[in-house]
Gaussian input, Z-matrix of N, CA and C with variables (Angstrom, degrees):
# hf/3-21g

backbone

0 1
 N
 C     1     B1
 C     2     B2     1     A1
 N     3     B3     2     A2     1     D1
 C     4     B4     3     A3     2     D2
 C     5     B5     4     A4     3     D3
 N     6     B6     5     A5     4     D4
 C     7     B7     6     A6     5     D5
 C     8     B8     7     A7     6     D6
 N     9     B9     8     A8     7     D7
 C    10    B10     9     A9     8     D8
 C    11    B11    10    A10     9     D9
 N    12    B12    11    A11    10    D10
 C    13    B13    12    A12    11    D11
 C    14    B14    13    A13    12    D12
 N    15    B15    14    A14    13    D13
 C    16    B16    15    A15    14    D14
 C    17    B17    16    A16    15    D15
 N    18    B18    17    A17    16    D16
 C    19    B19    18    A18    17    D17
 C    20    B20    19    A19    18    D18
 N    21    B21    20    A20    19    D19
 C    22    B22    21    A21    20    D20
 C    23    B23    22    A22    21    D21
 N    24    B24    23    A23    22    D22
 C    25    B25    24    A24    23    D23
 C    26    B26    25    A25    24    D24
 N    27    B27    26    A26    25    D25
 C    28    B28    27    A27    26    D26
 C    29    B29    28    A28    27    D27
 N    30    B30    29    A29    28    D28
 C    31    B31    30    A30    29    D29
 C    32    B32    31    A31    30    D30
 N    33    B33    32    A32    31    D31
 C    34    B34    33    A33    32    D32
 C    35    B35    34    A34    33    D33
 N    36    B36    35    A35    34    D34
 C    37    B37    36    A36    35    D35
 C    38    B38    37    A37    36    D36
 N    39    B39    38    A38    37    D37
 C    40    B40    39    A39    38    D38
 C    41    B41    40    A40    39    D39
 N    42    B42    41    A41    40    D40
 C    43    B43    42    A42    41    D41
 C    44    B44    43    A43    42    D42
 N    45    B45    44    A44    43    D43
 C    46    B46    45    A45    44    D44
 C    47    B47    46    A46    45    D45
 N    48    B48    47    A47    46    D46
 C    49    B49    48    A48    47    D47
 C    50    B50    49    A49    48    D48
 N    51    B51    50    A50    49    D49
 C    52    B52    51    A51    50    D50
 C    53    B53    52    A52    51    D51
 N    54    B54    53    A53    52    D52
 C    55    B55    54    A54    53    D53
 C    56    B56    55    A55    54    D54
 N    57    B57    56    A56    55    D55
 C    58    B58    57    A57    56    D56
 C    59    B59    58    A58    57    D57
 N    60    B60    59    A59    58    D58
 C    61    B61    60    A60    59    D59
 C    62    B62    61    A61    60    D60
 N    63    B63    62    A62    61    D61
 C    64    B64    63    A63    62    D62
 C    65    B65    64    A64    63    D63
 N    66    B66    65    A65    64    D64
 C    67    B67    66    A66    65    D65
 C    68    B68    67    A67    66    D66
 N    69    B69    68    A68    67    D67
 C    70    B70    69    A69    68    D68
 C    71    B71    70    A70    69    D69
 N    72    B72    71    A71    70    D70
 C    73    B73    72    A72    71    D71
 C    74    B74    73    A73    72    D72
 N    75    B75    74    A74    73    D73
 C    76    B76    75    A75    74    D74
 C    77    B77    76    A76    75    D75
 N    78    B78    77    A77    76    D76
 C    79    B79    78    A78    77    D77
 C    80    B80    79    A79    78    D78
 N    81    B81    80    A80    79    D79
 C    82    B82    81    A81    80    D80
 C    83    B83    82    A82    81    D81
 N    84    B84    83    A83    82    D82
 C    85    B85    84    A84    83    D83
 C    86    B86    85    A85    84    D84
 N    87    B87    86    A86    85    D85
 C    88    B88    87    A87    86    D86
 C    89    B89    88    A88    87    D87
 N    90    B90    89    A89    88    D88
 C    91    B91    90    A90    89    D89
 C    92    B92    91    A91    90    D90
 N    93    B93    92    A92    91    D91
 C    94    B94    93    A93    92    D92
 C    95    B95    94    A94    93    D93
 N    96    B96    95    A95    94    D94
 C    97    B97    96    A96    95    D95
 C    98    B98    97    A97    96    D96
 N    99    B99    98    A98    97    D97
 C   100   B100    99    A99    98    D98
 C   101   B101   100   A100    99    D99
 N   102   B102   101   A101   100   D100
 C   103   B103   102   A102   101   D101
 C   104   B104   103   A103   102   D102
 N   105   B105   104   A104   103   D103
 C   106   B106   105   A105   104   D104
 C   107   B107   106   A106   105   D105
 N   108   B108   107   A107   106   D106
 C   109   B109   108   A108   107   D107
 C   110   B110   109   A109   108   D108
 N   111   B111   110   A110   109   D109
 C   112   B112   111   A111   110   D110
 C   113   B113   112   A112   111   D111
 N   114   B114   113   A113   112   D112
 C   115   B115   114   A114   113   D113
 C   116   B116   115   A115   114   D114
 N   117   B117   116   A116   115   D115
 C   118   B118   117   A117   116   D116
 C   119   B119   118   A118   117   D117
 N   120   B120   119   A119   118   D118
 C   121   B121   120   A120   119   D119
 C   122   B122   121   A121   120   D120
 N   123   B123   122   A122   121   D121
 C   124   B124   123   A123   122   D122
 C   125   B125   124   A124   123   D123
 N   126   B126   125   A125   124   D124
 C   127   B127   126   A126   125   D125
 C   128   B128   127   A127   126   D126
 N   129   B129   128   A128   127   D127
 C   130   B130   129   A129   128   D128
 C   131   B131   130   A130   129   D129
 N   132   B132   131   A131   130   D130
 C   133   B133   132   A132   131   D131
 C   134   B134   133   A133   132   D132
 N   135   B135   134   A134   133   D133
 C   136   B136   135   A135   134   D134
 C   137   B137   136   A136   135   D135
 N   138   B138   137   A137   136   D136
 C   139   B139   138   A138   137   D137
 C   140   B140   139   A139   138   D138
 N   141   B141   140   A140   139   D139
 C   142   B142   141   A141   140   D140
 C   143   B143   142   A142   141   D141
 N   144   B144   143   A143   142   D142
 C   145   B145   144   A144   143   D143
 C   146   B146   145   A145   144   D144
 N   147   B147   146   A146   145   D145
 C   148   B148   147   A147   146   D146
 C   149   B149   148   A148   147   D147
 N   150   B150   149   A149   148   D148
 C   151   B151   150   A150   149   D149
 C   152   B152   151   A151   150   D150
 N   153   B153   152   A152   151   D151
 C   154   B154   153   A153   152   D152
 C   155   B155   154   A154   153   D153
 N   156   B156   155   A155   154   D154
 C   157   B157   156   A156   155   D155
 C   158   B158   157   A157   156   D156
 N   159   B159   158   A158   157   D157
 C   160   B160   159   A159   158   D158
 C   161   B161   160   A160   159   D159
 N   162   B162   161   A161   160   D160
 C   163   B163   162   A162   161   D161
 C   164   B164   163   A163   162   D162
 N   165   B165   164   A164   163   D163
 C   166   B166   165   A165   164   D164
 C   167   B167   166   A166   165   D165
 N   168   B168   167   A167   166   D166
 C   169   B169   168   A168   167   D167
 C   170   B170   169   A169   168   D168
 N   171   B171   170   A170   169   D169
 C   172   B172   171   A171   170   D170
 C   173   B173   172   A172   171   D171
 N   174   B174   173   A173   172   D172
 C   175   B175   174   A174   173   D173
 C   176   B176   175   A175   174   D174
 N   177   B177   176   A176   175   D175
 C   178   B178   177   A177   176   D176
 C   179   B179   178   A178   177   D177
 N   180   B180   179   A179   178   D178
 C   181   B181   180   A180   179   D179
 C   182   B182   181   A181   180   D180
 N   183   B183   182   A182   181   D181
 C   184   B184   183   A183   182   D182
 C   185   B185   184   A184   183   D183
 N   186   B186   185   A185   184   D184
 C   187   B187   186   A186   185   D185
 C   188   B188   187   A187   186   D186
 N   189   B189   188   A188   187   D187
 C   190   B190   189   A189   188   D188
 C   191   B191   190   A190   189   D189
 N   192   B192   191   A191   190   D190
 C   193   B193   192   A192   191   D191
 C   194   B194   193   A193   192   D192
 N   195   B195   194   A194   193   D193
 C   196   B196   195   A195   194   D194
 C   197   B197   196   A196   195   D195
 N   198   B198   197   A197   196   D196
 C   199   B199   198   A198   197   D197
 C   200   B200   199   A199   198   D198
 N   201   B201   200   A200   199   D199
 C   202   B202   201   A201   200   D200
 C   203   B203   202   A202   201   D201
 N   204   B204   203   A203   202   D202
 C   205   B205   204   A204   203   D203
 C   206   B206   205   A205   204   D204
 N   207   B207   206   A206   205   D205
 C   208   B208   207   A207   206   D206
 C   209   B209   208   A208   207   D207
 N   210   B210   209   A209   208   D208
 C   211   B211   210   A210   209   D209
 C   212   B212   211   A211   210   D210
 N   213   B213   212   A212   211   D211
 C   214   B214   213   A213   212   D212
 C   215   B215   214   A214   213   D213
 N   216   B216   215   A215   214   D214
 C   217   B217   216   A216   215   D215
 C   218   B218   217   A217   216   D216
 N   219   B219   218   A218   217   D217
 C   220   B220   219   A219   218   D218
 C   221   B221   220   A220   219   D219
 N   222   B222   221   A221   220   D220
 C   223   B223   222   A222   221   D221
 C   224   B224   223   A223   222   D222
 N   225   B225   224   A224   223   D223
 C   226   B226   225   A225   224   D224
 C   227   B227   226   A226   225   D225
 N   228   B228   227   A227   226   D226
 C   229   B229   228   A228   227   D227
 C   230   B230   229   A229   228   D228
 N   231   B231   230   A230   229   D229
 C   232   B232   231   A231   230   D230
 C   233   B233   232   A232   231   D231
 N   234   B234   233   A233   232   D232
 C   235   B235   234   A234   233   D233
 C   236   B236   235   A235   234   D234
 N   237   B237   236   A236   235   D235
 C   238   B238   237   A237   236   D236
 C   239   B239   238   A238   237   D237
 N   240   B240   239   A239   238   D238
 C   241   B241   240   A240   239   D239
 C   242   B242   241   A241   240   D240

   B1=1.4647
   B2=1.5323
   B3=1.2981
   B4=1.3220
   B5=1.9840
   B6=1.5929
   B7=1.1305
   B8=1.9121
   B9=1.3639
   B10=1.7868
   B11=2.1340
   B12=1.4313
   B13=1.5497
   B14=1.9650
   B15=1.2170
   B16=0.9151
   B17=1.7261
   B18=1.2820
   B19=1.8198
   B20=1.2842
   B21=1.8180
   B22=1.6913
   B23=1.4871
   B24=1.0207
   B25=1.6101
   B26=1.5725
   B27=2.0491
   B28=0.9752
   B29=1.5096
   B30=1.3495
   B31=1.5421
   B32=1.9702
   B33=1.3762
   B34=1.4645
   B35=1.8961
   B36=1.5137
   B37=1.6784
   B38=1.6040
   B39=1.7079
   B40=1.3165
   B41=1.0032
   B42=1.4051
   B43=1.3247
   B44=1.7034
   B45=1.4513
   B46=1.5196
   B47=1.2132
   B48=1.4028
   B49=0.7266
   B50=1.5712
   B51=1.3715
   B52=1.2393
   B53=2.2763
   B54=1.1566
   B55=1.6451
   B56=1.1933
   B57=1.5631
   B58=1.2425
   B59=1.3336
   B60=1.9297
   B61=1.6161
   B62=1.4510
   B63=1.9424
   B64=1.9237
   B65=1.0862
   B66=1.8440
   B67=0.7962
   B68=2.3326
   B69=1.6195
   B70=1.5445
   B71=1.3197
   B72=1.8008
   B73=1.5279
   B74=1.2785
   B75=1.3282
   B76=1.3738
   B77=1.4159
   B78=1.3833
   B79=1.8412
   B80=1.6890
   B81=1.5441
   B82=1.6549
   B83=1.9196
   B84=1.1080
   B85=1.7946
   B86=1.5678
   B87=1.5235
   B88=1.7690
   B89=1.7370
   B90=1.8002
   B91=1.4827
   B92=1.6045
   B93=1.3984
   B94=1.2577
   B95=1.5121
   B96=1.2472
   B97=1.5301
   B98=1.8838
   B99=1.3906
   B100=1.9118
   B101=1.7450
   B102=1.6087
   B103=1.5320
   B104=1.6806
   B105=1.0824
   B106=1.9457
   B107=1.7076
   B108=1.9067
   B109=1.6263
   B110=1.4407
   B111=1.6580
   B112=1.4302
   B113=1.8331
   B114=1.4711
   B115=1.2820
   B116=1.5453
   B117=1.3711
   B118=1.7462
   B119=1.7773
   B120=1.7094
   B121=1.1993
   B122=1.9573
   B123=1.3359
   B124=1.7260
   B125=1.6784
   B126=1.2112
   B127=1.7018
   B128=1.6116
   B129=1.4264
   B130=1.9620
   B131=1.6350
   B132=1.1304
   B133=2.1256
   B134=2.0907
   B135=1.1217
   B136=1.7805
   B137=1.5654
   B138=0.8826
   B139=1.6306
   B140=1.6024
   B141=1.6410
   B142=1.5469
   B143=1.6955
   B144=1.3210
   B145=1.5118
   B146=1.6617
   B147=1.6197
   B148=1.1134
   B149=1.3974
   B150=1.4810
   B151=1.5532
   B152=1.8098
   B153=1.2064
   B154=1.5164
   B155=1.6268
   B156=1.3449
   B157=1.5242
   B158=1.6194
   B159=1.4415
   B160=1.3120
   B161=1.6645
   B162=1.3043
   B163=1.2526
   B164=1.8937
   B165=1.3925
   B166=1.5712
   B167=1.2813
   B168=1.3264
   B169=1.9499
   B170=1.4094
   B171=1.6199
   B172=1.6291
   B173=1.7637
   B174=1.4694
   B175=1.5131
   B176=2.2499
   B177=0.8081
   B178=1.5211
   B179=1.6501
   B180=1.1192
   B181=1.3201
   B182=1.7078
   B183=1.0893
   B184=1.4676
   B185=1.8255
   B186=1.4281
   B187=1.9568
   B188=1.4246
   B189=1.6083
   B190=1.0011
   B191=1.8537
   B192=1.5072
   B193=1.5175
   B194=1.6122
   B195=1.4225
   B196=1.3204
   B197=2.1466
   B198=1.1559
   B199=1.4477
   B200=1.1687
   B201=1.4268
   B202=1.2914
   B203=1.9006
   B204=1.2024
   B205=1.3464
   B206=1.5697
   B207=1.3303
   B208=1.4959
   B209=1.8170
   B210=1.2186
   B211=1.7284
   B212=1.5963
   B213=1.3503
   B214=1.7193
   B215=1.9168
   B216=0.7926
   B217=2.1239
   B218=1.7695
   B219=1.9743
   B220=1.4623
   B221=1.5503
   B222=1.1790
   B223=1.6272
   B224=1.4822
   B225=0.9797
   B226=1.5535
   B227=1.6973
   B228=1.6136
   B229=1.6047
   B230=1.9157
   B231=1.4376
   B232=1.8291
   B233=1.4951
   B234=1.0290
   B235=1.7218
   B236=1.5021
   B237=1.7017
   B238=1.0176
   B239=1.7281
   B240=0.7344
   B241=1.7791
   B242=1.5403
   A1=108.76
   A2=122.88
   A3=130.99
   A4=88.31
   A5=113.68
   A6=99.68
   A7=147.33
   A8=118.87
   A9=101.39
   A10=95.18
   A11=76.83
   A12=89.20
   A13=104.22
   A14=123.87
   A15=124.12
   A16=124.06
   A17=115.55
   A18=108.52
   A19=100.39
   A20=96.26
   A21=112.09
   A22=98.21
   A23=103.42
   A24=112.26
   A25=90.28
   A26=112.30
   A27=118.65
   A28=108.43
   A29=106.51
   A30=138.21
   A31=89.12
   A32=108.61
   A33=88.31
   A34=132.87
   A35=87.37
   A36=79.74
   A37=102.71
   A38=107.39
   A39=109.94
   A40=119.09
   A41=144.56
   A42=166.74
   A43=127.04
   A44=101.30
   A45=120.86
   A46=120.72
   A47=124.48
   A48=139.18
   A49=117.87
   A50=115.11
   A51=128.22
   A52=93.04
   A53=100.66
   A54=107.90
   A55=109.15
   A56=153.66
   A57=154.90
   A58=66.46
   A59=105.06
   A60=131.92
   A61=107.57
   A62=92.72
   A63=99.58
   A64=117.93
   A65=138.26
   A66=114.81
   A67=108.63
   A68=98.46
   A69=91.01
   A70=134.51
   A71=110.63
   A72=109.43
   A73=120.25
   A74=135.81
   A75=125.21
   A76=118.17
   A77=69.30
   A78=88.05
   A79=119.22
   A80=109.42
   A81=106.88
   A82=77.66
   A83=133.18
   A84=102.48
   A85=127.69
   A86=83.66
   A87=92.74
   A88=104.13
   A89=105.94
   A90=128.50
   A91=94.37
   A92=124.70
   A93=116.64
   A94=129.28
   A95=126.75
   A96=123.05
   A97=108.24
   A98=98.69
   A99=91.20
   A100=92.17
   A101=112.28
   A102=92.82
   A103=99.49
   A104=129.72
   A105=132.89
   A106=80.81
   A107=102.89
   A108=123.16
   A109=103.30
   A110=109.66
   A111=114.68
   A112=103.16
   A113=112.60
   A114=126.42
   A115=104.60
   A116=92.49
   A117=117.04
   A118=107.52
   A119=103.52
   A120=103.14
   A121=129.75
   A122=106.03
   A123=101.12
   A124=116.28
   A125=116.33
   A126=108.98
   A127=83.33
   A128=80.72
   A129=93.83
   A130=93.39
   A131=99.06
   A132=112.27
   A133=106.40
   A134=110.86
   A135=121.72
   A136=93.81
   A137=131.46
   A138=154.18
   A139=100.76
   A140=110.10
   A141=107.13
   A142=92.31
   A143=101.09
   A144=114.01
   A145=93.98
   A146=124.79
   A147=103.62
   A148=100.56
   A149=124.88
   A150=158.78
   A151=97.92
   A152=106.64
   A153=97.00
   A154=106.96
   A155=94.37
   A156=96.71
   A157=117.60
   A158=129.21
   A159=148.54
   A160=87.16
   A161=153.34
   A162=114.00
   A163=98.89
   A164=88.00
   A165=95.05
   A166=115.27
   A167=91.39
   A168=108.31
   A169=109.97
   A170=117.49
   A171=97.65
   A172=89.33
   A173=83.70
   A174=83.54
   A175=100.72
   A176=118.40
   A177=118.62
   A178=99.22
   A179=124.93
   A180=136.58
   A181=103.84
   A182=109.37
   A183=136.16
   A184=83.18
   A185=95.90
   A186=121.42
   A187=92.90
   A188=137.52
   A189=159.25
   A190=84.75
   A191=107.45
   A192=110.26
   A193=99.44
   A194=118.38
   A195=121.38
   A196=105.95
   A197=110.62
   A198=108.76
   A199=99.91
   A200=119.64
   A201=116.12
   A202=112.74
   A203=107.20
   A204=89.41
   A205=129.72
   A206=106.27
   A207=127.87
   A208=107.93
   A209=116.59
   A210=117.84
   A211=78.78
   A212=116.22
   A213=101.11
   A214=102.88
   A215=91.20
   A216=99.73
   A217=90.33
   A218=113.31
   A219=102.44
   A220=133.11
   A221=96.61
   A222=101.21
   A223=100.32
   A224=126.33
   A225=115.05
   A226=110.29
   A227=97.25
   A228=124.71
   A229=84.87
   A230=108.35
   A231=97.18
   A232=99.19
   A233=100.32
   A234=100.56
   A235=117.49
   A236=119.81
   A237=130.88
   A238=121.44
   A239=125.68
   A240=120.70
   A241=116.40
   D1=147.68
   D2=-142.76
   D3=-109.78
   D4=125.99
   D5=142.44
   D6=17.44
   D7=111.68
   D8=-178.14
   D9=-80.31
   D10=153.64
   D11=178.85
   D12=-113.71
   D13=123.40
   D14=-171.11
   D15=-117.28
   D16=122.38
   D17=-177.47
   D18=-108.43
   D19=152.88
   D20=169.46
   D21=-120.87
   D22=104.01
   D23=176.10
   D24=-87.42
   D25=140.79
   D26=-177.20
   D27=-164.88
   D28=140.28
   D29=-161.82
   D30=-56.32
   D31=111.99
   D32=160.10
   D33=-92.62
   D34=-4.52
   D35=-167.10
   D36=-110.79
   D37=2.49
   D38=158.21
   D39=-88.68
   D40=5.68
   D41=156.39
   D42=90.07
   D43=34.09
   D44=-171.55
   D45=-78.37
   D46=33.05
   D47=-172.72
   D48=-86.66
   D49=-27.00
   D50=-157.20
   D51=-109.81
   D52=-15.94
   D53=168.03
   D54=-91.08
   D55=1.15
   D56=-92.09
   D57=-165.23
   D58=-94.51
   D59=-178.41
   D60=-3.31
   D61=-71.00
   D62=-173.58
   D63=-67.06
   D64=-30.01
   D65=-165.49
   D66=-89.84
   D67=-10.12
   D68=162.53
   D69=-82.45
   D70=-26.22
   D71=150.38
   D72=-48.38
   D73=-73.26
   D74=154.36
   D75=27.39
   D76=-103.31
   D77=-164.71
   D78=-80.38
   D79=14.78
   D80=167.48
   D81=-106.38
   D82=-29.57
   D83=173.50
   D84=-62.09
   D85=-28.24
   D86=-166.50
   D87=-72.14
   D88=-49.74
   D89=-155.39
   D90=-92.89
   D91=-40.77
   D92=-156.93
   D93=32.68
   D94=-120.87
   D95=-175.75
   D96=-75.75
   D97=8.87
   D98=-171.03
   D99=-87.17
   D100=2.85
   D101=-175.03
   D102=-105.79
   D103=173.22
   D104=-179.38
   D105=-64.93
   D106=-63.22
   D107=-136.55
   D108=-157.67
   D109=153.49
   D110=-178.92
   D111=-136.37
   D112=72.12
   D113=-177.77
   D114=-52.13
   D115=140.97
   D116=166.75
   D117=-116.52
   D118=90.56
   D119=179.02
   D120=-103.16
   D121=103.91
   D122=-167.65
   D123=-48.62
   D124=145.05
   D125=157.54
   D126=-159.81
   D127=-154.70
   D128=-163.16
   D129=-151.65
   D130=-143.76
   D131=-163.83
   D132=36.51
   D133=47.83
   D134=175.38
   D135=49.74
   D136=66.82
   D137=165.57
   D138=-85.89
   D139=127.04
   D140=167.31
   D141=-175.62
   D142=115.04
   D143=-139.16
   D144=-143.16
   D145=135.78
   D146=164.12
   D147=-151.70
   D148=131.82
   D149=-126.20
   D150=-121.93
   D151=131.84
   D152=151.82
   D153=-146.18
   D154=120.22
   D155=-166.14
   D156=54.91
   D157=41.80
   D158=161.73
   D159=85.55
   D160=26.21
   D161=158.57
   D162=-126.34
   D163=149.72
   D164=-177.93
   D165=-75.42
   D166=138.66
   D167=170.69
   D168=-119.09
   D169=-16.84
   D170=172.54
   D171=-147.78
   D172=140.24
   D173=-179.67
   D174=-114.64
   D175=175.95
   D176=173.50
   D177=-56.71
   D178=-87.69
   D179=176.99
   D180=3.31
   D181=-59.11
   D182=-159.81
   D183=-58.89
   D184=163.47
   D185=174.50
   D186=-69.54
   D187=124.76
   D188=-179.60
   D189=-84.97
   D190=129.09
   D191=-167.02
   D192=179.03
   D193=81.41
   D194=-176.86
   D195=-39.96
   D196=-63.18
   D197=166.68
   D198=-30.66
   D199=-103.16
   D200=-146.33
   D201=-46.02
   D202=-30.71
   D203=175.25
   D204=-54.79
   D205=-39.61
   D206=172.69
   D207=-63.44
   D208=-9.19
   D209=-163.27
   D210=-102.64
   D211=-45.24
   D212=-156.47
   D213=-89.39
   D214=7.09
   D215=-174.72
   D216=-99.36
   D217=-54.60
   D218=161.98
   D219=-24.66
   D220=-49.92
   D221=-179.46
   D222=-71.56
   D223=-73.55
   D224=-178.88
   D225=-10.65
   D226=-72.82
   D227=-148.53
   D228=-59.35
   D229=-23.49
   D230=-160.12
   D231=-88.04
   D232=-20.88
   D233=-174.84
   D234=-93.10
   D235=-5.64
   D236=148.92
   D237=-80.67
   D238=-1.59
   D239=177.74
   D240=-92.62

């Protein structure tokens, strides 16, 4: 079984760019080579979205919480190995 592949879709003209950053350092320290990829994906309308293998684990709405983002992508990444 192949690697999880993971996107950070992120608001560019709300300037999320720099929450994007932390939350893909993160999880290439935590996951390193257990992930495929740690996509940096642009959009706009306050978009901040994060994908693992196309299904969402954090949406904006959600408590902005670098941890927890990395805890709920864990489960993904653990249930893929």
């Amino acid at each position: 079984m192949s690697e999880p592949a993971v996107e950070i879709e992120y608001c560019v003209p709300c300037g999320f760019l720099d929450r994007a950053v932390d939350v893909q350092r993160a999880l290439l320290e935590r996951f390193g080579e257990r992930l495929d990829r740690v996509a940096l994906v642009t959009g706009d309308r306050g978009v901040f979205e994060v994908r693992v293998d196309g299904e969402t684990v954090f949406e904006k709405g959600d408590d902005y919480d670098v941890e927890g983002i990395t805890d709920a992508v864990a489960e993904r990444v653990g249930a893929a190995a």
